[in-house]
C-alpha positions in Angstrom: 11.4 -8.8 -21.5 13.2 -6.3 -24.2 10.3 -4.1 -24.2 10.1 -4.0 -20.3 14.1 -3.7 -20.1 14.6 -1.1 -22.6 10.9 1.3 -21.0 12.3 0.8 -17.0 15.6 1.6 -18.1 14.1 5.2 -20.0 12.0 5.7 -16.8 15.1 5.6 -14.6 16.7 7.8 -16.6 14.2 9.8 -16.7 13.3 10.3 -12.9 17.0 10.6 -12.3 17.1 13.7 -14.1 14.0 15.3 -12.4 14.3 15.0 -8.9 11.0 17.1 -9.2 9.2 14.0 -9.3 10.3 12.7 -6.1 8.3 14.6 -3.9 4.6 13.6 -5.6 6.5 10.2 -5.7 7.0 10.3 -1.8 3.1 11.1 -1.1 2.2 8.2 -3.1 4.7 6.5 -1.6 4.1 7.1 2.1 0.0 6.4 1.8 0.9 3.3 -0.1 4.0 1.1 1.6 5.9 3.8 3.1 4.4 4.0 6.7 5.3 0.5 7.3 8.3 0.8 8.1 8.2 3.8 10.7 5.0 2.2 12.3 7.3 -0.9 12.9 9.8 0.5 14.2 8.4 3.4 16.1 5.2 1.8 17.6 5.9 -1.7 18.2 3.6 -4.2 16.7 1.2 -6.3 18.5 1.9 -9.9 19.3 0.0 -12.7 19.0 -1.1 -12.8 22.7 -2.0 -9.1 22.0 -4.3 -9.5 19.1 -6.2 -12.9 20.5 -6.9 -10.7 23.5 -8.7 -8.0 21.5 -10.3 -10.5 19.3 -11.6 -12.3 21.5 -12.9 -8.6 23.6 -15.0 -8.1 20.1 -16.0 -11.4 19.4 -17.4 -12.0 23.3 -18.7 -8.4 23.5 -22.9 -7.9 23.6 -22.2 -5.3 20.3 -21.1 -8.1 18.7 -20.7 -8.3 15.2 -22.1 -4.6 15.0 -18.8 -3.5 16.4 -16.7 -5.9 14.1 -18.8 -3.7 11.2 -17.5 -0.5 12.7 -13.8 -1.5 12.6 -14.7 -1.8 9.0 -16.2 0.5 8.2 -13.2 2.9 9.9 -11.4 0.6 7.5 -13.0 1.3 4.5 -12.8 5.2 5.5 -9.1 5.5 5.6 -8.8 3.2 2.6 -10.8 6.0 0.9 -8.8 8.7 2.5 -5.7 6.8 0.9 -6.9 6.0 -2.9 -7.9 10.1 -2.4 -4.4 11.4 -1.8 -2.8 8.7 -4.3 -4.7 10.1 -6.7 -3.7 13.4 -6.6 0.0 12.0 -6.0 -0.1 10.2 -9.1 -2.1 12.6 -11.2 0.6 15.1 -10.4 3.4 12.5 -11.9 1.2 12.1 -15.3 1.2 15.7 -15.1 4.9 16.8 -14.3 5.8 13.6 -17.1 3.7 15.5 -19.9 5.2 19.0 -18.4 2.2 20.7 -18.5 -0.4 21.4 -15.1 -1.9 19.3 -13.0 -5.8 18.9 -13.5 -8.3 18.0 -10.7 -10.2 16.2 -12.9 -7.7 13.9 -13.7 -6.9 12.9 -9.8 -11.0 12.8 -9.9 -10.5 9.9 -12.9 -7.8 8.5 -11.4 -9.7 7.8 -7.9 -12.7 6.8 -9.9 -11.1 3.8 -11.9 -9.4 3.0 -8.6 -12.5 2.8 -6.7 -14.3 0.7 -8.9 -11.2 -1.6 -9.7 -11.3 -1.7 -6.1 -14.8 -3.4 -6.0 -13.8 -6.9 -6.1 -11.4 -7.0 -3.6 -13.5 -4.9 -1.5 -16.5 -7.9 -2.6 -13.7 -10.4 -1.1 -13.0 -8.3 2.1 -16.5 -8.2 2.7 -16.2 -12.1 2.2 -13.1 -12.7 4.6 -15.6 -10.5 7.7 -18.0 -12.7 7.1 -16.4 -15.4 7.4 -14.7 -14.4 10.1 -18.0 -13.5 12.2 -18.8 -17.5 11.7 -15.3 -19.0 12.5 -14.0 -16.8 14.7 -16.5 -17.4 17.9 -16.7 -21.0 17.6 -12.5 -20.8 17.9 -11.9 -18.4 20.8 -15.0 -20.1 22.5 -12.9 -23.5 22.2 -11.3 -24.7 25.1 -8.4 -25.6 23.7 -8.1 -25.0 19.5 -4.6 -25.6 17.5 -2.1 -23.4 18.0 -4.4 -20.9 19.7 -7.5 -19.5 19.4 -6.1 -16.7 16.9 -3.9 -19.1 14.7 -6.5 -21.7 14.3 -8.9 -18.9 12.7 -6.5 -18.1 10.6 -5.6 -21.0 9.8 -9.7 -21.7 8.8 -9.7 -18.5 7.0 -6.9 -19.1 4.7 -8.3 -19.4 1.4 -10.4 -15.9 2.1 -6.9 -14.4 3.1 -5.4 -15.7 -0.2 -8.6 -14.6 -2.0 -8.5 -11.3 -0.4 -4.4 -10.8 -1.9 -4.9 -11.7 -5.5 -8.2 -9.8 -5.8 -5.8 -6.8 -4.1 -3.1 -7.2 -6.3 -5.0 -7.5 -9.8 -7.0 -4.5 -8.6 -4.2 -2.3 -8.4 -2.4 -3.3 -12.1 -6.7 -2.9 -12.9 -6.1 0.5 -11.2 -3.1 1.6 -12.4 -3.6 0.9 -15.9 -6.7 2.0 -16.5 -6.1 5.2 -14.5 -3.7 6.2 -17.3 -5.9 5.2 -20.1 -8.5 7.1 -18.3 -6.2 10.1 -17.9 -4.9 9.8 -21.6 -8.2 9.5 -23.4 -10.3 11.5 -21.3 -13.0 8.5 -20.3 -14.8 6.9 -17.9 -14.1 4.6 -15.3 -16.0 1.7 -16.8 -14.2 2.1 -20.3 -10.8 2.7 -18.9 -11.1 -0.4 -16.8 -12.6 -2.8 -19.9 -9.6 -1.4 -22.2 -7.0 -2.4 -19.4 -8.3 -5.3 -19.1 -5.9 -6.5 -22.2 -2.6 -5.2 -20.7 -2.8 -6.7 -17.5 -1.9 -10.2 -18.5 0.9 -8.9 -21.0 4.2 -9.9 -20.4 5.9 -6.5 -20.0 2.7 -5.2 -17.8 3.3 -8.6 -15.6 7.2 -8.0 -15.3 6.8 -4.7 -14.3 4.4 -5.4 -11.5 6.4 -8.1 -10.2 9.4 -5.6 -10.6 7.8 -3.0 -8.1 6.6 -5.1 -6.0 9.9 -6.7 -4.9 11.9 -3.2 -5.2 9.3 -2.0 -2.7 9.5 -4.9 -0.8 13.4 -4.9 -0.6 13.2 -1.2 0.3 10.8 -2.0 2.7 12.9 -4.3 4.6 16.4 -2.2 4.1 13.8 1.0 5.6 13.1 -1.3 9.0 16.2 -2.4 9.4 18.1 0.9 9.3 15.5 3.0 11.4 15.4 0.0 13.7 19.1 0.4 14.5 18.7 3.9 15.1 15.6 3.7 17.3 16.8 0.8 19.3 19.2 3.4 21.4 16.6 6.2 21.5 13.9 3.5 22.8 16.6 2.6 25.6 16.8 6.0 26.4 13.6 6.7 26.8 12.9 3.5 28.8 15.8 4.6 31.5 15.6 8.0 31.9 12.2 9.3 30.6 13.8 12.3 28.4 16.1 13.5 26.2 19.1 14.3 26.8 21.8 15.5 24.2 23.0 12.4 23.1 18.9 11.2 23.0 18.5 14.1 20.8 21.8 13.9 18.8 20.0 10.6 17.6 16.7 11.2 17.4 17.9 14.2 14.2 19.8 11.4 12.5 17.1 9.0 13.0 15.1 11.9 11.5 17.5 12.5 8.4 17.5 9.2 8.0 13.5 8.5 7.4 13.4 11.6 5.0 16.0 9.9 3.0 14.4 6.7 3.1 10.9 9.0 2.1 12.5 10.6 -0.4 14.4 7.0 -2.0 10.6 5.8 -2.0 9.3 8.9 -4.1 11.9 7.9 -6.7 10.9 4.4 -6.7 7.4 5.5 -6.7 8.0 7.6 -9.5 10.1 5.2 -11.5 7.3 2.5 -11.5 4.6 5.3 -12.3 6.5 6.8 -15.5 7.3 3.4 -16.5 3.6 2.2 -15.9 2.4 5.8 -18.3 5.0 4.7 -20.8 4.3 1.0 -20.8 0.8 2.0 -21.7 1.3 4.8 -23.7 3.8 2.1 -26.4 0.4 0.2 -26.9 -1.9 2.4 -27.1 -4.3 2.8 -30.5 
């Protein structure tokens, strides 16, 4: 707890005094969390009537599972377009933290060891679709199932689900970690991911990653709630008279100023937990 107090509270300091590392901080930010909260508020999610509709389109359709593989595999494709740009987000904070240039071939580590700490929570997505090929037809095919033909499924699938979100959590303190050590001692994937494998169950390590993921979480929910005040008049507008108008567009640049300042809060965060994450590492390191 002293060690994790005493490193977060030099990070803070730190970040504070280089706004520089807010911007890399607000790319990793915004391909991590940061587009929930816009997507939320902006383009309203579907409901539960919404998504048994389209499940039960792909399950009842003649391509079927071959087009539940393509979803996936557009999945898997943007997944790999995120870890890409997070990479070079993150390598550029481990840069701009040593002050010196930032190196290609560290944003090429860095999406390496996140790749293959990746693999088991991939191994446990794959899983989940599989499972869900074999439950999910039998439910929407029911004639009347529990709560729905969507909820029962889920409520089948559960342990995959929970499977799926530890596997994704220990991957990215697997990630995270070992992308540093990768970074700092100039190896491989495969020896960067063995020598994080004994910080990830260390107490400071374990705070930390609690820590960020309930700042990012509060901020997450702060985020939705402000731009959904702002966007609930704009929507209305829109609705009644189909354009902007002045006071439309009076709104729409707060609205505007107010999701760059919410990016920008997010690249500090981002950048806190990453220079806290190098130095955590870096006070144990052989």
């Amino acid at each position: 707890m002293e060690r994790w107090r005493a490193v977060a509270g030099a990070s803070a300091h730190h970040v504070s005094e280089h706004p520089d590392l807010w911007v890399p901080g607000a790319l990793g930010w915004l391909v991590s969390v940061g587009w929930i909260p816009f997507i939320v508020t902006v383009i309203r999610p579907p409901s539960v009537s919404d998504l048994t509709f389209v499940g039960a389109r792909l399950v009842t359709s003649g391509a079927w599972p071959w087009n539940a593989v393509i979803v996936g595999a557009g999945v898997l494709a943007v997944v790999g377009m995120v870890l890409a740009l997070a990479a070079g987000a993150n390598a550029t904070l481990i840069a701009l933290e040593e002050r010196r240039a930032a190196r290609v071939v560290d944003a090429i580590r860095l999406f390496q060891v996140s790749v293959m700490a990746g693999l088991p929570a991939a191994l446990a997505t794959g899983t989940l679709l599989a499972a869900v090929a074999v439950v999910a037809p039998g439910q929407f095919n029911a004639p009347d199932p529990p709560g729905g033909p969507l909820l029962s499924t889920l409520g089948r699938l559960l342990p995959f689900l929970v499977l799926v979100g530890a596997t994704g959590v220990g991957a990215l303190m697997v990630a995270t970690i070992g992308g540093r050590l990768a970074v700092a001692r100039r190896v491989g994937p495969l020896r960067a991911i063995a020598a994080s494998t004994r910080h990830v169950l260390r107490g400071a390590e374990l705070l930390h990653a609690a820590a960020s993921l309930l700042a990012a979480g509060l901020l997450i929910g702060l985020a939705t709630m402000m731009l959904g005040v702002l966007w609930a008049p704009i929507r209305a507008d829109l609705g009644a008279n189909g354009a902007f108008d002045l006071a439309t567009g009076s709104l729409l640049v707060g609205f505007v100023a107010v999701w760059l300042g919410i990016v920008l809060a997010g690249g500090a965060l981002h950048a806190w937990s990453a220079t806290t994450w190098s130095r955590l590492v870096a006070t144990d390191a052989p």
